[in-house]
N, C-alpha and C positions, 0 to 999 in steps of 0.2 A: 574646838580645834578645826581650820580651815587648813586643806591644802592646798597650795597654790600648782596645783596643775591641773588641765584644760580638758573636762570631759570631751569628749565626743559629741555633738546636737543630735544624738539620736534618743528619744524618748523610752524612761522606762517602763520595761515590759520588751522593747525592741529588740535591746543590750544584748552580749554575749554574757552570760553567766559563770559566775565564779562561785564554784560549792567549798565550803569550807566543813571537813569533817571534825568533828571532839570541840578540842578549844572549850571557851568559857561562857557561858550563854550569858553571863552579866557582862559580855562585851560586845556582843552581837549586832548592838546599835554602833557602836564605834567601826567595827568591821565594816558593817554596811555604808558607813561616810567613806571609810576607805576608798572599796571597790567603785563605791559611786565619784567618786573622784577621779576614778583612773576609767571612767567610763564604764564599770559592770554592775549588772544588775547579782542582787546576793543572794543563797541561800545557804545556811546554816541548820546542822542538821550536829549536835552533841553527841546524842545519845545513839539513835537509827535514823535508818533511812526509811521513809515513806516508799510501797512497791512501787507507786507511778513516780520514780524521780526524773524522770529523762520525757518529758513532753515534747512532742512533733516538733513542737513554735520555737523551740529553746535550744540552742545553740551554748554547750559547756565549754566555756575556753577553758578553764584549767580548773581543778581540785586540786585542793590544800588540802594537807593531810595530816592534822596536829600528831606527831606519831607518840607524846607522850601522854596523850589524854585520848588515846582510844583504842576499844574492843578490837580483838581479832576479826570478828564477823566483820562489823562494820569495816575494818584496810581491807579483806577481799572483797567487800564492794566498790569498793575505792578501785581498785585493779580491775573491775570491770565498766568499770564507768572508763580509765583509762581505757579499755577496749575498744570502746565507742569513738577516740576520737581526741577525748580529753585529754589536755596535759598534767599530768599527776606531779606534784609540787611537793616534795616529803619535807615538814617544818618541824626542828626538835623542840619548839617553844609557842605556846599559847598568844604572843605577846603580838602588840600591835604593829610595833615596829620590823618583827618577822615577817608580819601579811605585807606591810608597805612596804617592805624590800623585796620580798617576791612580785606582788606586780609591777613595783617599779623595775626591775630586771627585764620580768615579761615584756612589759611595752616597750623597752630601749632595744631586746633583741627581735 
């Protein structure tokens, strides 16, 4: 699946990153074509959060928040990442088409 919209020429690793929490880890690569599409670099995190998730270098434009596939713990870290900066993104569905409409939103506004 190709989307026809125009990353950014800024090389990954540069990117602004999009954290996707829960969700389905057998889609992770799909996601990842997503965000990379709309120009962000991805992380995906199902289950927990790793303590170093916010690295100096990295810039979080927005977390997704599959709010049907996950932990309590795991949403109040989500609200503290929003803390930080982040735009917190609340998705009531796993699906593809949810993540590409939310960045698609993102980048139009």
């Amino acid at each position: 699946m190709r989307l026809h919209h125009s990353p950014t020429e800024v090389p990954v690793g540069q990117r602004d990153t999009v954290i996707i929490l829960g969700g389905k880890g057998g889609l992770e690569a799909r996601y990842r074509e997503i965000a990379q599409a709309y120009g962000y670099d991805l992380k995906h995190y199902e289950q927990r959060l790793p303590p170093k998730t916010h690295p100096a270098s990295q810039r979080i434009a927005f977390v997704l928040v599959m709010v049907s596939m996950i932990s309590h713990p795991l949403m109040a870290h989500a609200r503290g990442l929003g803390d930080d900066g982040a735009n917190l993104v609340y998705l009531r569905s796993p699906s593809l088409s949810a993540v590409r409409d939310a960045l698609g939103r993102a980048k139009k506004g």
